[in-house]
C-alpha positions in Angstrom: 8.3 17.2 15.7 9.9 14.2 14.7 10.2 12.8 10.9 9.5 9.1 10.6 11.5 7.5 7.9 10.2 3.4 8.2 10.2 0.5 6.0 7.6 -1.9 6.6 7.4 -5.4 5.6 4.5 -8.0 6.4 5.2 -11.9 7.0 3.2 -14.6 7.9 2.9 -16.0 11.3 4.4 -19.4 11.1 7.9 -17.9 10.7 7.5 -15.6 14.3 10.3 -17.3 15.7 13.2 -17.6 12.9 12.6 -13.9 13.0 13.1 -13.6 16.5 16.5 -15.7 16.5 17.8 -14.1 13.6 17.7 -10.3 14.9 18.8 -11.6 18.4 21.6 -13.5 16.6 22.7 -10.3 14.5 26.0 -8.3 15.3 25.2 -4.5 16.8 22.0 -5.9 17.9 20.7 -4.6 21.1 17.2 -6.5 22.0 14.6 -3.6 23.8 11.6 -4.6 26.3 8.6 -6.4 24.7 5.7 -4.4 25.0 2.2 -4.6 24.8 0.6 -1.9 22.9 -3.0 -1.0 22.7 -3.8 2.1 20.3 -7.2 4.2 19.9 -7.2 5.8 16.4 -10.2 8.8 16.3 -11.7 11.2 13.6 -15.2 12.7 13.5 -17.8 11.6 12.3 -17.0 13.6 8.5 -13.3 12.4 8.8 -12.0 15.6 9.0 -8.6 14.7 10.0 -8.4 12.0 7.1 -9.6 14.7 4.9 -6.3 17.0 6.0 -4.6 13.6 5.3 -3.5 13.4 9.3 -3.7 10.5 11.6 -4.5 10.8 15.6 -4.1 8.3 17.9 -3.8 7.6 21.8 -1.2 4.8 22.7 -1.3 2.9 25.9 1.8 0.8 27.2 2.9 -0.7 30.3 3.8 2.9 32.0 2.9 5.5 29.9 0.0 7.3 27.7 0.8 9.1 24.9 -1.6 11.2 22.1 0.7 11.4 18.4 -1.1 13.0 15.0 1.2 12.3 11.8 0.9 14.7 8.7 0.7 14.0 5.4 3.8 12.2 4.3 5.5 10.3 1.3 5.8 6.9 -0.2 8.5 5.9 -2.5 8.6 2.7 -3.6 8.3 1.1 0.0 9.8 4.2 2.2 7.7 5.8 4.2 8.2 9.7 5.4 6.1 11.2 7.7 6.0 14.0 10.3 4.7 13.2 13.6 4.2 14.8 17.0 4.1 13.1 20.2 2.7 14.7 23.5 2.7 12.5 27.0 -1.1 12.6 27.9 -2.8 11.7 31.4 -6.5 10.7 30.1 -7.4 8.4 27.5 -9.1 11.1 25.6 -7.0 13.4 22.8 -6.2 16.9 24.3 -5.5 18.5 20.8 -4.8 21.7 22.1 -1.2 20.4 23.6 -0.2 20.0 19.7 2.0 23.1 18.6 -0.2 25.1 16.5 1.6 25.1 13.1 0.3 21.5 12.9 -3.2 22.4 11.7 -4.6 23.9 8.7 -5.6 27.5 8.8 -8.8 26.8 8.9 -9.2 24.7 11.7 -11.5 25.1 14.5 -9.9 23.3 17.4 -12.6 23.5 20.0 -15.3 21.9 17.2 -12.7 19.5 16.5 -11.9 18.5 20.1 -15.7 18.3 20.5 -16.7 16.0 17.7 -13.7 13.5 18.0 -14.8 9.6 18.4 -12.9 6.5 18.4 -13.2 4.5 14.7 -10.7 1.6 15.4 -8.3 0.3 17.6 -4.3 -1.4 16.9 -3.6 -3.5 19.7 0.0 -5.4 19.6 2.5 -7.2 21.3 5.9 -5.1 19.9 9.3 -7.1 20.6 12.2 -4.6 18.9 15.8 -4.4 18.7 18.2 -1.3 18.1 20.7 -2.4 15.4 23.5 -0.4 14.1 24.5 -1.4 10.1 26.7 0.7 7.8 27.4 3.6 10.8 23.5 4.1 10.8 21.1 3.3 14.1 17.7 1.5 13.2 14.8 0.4 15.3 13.6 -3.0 14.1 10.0 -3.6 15.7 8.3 -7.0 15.4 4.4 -6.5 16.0 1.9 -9.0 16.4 -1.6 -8.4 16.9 -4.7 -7.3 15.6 -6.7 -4.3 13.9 -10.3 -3.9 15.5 -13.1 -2.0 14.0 -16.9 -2.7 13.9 -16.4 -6.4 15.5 -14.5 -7.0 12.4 -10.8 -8.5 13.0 -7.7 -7.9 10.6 -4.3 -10.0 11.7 -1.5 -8.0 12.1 1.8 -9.3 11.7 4.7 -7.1 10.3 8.1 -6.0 10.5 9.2 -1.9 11.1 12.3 -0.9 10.2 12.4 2.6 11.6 15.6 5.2 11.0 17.0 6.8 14.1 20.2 7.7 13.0 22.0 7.9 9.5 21.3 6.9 6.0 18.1 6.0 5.0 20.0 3.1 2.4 20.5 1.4 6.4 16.7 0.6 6.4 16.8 -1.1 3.1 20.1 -3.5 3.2 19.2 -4.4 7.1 15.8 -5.5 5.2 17.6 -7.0 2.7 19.8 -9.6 5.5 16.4 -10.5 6.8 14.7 -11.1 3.6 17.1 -13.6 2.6 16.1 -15.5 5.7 12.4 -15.5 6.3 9.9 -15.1 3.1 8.8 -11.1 3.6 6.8 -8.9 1.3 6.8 -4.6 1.0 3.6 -3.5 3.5 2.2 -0.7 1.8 -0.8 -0.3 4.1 -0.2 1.6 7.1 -1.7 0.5 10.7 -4.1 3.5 10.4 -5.2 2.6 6.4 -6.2 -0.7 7.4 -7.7 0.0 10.4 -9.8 3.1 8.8 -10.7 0.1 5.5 -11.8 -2.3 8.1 -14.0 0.6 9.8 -15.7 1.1 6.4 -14.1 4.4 5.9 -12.0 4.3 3.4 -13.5 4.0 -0.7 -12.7 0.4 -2.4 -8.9 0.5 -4.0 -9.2 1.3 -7.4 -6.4 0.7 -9.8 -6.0 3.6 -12.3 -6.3 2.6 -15.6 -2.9 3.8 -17.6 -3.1 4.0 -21.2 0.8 4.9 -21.3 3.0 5.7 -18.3 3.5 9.6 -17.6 7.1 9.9 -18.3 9.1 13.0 -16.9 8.4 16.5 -18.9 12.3 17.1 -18.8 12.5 13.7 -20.8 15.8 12.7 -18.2 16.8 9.5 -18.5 17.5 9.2 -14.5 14.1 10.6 -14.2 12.1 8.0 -16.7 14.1 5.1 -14.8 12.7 6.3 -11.1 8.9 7.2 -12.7 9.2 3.7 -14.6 10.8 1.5 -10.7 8.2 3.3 -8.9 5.0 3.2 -11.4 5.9 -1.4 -10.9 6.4 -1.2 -7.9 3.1 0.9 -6.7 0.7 -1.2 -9.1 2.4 -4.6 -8.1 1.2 -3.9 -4.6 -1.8 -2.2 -5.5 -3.0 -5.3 -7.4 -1.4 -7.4 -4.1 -4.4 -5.5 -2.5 -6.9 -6.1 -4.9 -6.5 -9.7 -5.2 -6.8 -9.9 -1.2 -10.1 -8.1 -1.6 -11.3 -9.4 -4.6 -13.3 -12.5 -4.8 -14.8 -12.1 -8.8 -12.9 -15.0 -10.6 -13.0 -13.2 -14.2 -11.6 -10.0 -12.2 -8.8 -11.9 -10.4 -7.8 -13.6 -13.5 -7.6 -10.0 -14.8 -5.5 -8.7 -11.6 -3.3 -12.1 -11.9 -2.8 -10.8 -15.4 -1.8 -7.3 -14.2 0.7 -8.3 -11.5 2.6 -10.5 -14.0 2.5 -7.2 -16.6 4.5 -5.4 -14.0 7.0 -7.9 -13.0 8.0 -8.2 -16.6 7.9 -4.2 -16.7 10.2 -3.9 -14.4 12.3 -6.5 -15.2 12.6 -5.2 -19.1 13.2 -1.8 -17.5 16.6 -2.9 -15.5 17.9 -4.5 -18.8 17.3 -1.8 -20.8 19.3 0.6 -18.8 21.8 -2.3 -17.6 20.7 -2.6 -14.3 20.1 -6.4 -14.3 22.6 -8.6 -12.2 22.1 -12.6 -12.1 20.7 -12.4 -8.6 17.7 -9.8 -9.7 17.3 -12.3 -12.8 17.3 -15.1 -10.7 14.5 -13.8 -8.3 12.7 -12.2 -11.5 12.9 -16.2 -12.9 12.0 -17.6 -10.0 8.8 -15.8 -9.9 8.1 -16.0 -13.2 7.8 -20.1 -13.0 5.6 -19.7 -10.4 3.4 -17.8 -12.9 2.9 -19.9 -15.5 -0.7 -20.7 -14.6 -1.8 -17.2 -15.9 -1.8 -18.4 -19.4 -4.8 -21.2 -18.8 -6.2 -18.5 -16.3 -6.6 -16.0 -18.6 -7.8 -17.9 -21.8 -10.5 -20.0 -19.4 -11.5 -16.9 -17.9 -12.6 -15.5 -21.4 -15.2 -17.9 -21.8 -16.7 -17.1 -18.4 -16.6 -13.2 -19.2 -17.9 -13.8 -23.0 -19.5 -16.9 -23.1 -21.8 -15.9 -25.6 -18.6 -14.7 -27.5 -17.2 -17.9 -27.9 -19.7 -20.2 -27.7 -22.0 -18.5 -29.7 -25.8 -20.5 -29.9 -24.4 -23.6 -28.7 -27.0 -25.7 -26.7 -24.8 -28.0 -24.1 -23.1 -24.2 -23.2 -25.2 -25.0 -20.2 -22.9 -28.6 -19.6 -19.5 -26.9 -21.1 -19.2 -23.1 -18.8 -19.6 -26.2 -15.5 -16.6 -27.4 -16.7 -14.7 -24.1 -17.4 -15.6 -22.8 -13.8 -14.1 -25.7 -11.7 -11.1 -25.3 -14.0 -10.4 -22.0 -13.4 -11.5 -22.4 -9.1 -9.4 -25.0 -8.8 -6.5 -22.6 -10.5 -6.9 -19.7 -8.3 -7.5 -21.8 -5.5 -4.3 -23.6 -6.1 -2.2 -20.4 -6.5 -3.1 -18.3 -3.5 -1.2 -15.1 -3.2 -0.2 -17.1 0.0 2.2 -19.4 -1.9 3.8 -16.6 -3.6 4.6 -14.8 -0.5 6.2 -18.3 0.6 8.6 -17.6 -2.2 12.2 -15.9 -0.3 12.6 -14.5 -3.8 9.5 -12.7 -4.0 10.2 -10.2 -1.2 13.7 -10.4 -2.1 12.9 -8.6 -5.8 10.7 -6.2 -4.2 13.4 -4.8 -1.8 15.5 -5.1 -4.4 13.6 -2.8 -6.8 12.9 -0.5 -3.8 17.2 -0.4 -3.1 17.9 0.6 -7.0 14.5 3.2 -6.8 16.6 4.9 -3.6 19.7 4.6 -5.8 18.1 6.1 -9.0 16.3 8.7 -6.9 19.6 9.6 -5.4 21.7 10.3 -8.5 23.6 6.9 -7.7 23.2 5.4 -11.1 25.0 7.6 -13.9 23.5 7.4 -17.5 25.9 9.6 -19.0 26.4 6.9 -21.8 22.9 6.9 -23.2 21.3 9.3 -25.7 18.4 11.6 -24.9 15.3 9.9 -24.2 13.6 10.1 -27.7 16.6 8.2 -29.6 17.1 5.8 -26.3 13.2 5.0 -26.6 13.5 4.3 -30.6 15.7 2.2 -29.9 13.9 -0.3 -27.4 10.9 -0.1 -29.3 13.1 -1.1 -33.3 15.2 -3.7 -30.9 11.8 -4.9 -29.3 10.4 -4.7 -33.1 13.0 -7.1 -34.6 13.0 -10.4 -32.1 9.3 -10.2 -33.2 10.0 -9.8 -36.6 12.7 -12.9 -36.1 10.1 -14.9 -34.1 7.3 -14.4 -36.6 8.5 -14.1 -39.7 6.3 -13.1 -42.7 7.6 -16.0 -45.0 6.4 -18.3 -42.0 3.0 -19.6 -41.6 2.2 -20.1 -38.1 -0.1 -22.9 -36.0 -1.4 -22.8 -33.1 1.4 -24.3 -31.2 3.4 -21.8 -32.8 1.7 -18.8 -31.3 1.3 -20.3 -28.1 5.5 -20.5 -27.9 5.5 -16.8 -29.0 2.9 -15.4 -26.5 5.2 -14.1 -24.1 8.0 -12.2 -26.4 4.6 -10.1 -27.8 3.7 -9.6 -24.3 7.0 -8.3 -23.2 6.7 -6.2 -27.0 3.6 -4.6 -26.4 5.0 -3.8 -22.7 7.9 -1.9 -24.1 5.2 0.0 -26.3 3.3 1.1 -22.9 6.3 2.3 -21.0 7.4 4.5 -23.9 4.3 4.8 -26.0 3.2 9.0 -24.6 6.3 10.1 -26.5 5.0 9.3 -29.9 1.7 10.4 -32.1 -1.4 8.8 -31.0 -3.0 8.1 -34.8 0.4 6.3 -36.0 1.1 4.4 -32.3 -2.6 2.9 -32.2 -2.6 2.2 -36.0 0.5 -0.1 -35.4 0.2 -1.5 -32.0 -3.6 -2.6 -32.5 -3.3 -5.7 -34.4 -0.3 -7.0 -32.4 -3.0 -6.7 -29.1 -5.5 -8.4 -31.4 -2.7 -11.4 -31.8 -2.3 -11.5 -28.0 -6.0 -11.9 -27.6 -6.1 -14.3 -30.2 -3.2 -16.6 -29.2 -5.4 -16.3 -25.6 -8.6 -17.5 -27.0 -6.4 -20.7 -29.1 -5.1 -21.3 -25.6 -9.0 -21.8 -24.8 -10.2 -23.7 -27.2 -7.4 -25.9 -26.5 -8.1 -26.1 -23.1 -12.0 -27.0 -24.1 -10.6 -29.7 -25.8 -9.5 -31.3 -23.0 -12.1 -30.2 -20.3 -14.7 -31.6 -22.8 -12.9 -34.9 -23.4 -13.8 -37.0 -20.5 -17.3 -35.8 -20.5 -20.6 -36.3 -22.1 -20.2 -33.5 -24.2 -18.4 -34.0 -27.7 -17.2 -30.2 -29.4 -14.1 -32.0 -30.4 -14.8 -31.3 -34.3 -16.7 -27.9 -33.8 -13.4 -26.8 -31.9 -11.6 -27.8 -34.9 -13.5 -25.6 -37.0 -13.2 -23.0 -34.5 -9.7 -22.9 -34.0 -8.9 -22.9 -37.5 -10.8 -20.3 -38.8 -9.2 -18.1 -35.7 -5.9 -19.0 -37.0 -6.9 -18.1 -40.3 -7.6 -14.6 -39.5 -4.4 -14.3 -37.4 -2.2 -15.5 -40.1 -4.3 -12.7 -42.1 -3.6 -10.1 -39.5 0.0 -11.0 -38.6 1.0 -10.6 -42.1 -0.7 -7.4 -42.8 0.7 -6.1 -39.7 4.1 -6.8 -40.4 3.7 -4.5 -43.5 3.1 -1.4 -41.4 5.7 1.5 -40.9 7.1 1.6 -37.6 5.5 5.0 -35.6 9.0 5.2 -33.8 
């Protein structure tokens, strides 16, 4: 049995050749054969070996055949750990009694097993890798291009391995590091197998679990909340990567656009709260930040499409208005394809980044000795987080429009702190306080809309200019209303 310990990064195509100079060019780098690989993938016809969470596949190369099943494993951040047995094999067909026997459950039935076994996809690739030794560690860098097959469907394949063969696992993560800060890389999550069993049909949509509040550790560690806090960002950020591949809804990827942005800034208010954020992490975390800034007209556009009724109300020219709103917010998501983010060297840059100080937090590298329990380290973010509102909107001020808008993300980034830390407090008293600053955020959305309308409507037939007015007003009204009152309640913390 081997334990495979990999990183895997995906890139896109048009940079197959800088990648290819670069780990030639590297010191300690030792380029192996290219290879073509083709790779059969079975299960029955129940998925009983996804069910035992194991993965069996026969792999074909130049001058040999070879069956390998992997056991269930772990993910951290972007590590992968799995167990997996190889076997040299002489047909193209599993044999899965030449497995050792302590690979299967208890309850398996071999012989029924062996019987029902059919072939659901295929992985066939062209591998080009290198052996590089870094930091007194020995890593195998493979370079696959190809293709997933299942059903006639096609999925591109085009990704970078970084597998441990010797040493510290840290090797995988700075040799990543070198590479990302010369070709525009993002964290793979999904394996060969997953996408090949997705593309099959196989495998249930991806969901994204709604969190209330982050599940902080029982032991209330402060290491401990740091590494559930890295790797709760990190997970959803390529979760909702996922989704928005998948997703063609414009309301819901307005939502998921909304939801990636949420955990950048998470994790970015995490580092400097436990003093973890240097000027090139703030840098990247800018960088992609800028590149975000369509969100806000996103978002506020995208709640007239889900609640046109809402906000328009009995209006009779909705009919020539919602037109106008939807080639708005097309043209928005068409103009800011996940594509273009991924062009960004920063953007795969933070993630490995994140994943390096999620090893190091995971590892006992970073000592907290200097902070107070969890509790009084938590009051503290949320009275600090409390006070730049309170200094942004204060109650002697009366607030417009444009006001709010300039304030919209410092509440965000409020209401975040809130979420990471919120489980540690009463439920009655946290909702009680928190519920009229979300109220604000949805209100400075829908301003952000009617603003918008304003100038969606103004070249066209359709005249709402002095309804709008009206509108907005009265919204502002009742914000000013709610702002105030809220800034009267008690603190929960």
């Amino acid at each position: 049995m081997d334990a495979e310990i990999e990183l895997k990064l995906f890139m896109q195509s048009q940079h197959n050749d800088l990648l290819v100079k670069l780990l030639n060019g590297m010191s300690d780098s030792t380029p192996q054969n290219i290879t073509s690989l083709t790779n059969k993938y079975f299960d029955t016809a129940k998925l009983q070996l996804r069910s035992w969470k194991m993965g069996l596949r026969i792999r074909k190369g130049e001058n040999f055949t070879e069956q390998t099943i992997k056991t269930a494993g772990t993910v951290s951040g972007g590590i992968h750990s799995r167990p997996e047995y190889n076997v040299p094999l002489s047909q193209d067909k599993p044999e899965l009694a030449l497995f050792p026997k302590e690979v299967w459950p208890e309850e398996a039935d071999i012989d029924a097993l062996q019987a029902e076994l059919t072939c659901v996809f295929e992985t066939n690739f062209t591998r080009q890798a290198w052996h590089i030794y870094i930091e007194g560690s020995l890593v195998e860098v493979a370079f696959d291009v190809g293709k997933v097959i299942a059903n006639g469907e096609v999925d591109p394949i085009c990704e970078i391995e970084f597998e441990l063969l010797a040493g510290e696992t840290s090797a995988l993560l700075h040799l990543a590091i070198e590479v990302a800060k010369h070709i525009p890389v993002r964290l793979g999550k999904a394996s060969k197998a997953q996408r090949g069993y997705h593309l099959a049909g196989h495998l249930p949509a991806i969901a994204l679990e709604q969190i209330d509040y982050i599940c902080l550790p029982t032991d209330k560690s402060l290491s401990k909340t740091l590494e559930v806090l890295l790797e709760t960002g990190i997970e959803r950020w390529q979760v909702i990567e996922a989704l928005l591949i998948d997703t063609n809804d414009i309301v819901q990827q307005a939502k998921l656009w909304s939801q990636l942005r949420a955990c950048v800034r998470l994790l970015r208010l995490t580092l400097m709260q436990f003093g973890l954020l240097n000027s090139d992490v703030l840098t990247h975390f800018d960088v992609i930040e800028q590149k975000l800034q369509f969100i806000e007209p996103l978002q506020s556009l995208s709640l007239l499409l889900d609640e046109p009724q809402k906000l328009l109300g009995k209006r009779i020219d909705k009919t020539q208005i919602i037109p106008l709103v939807q080639q708005s917010v097309n043209e928005l998501v068409l103009n800011q394809r996940l594509s273009c983010l991924w062009q960004l060297p920063e953007y795969g840059q933070l993630q490995l980044a994140l994943v390096e100080l999620l090893l190091k937090t995971a590892n006992g590298s970073h000592q907290l000795v200097d902070y107070p329990e969890l509790g009084l380290f938590a009051n503290h973010l949320q009275q600090d987080s409390w006070q730049k509102i309170v200094d942004l909107m204060p109650i002697s001020a009366a607030m417009d429009s444009l006001d709010y808008q300039q304030v919209a993300q410092g509440l965000d980034e409020s209401i975040l702190v809130g979420f990471a830390y919120g489980e540690l407090y009463q439920s009655d008293d946290r909702e009680a306080f928190r519920a009229p600053w979300q109220d604000l955020a949805l209100g400075i959305q829908t301003l952000g809309c009617y603003q918008l309308l304003a100038k969606l409507t103004e070249q066209s037939e359709v005249d709402i200019s002095d309804w709008l007015q009206d509108k907005e007003a009265s919204l502002l009204f009742a914000m000013e209303h709610s702002r105030k009152s809220a800034l009267n309640n008690q603190p929960y913390w």
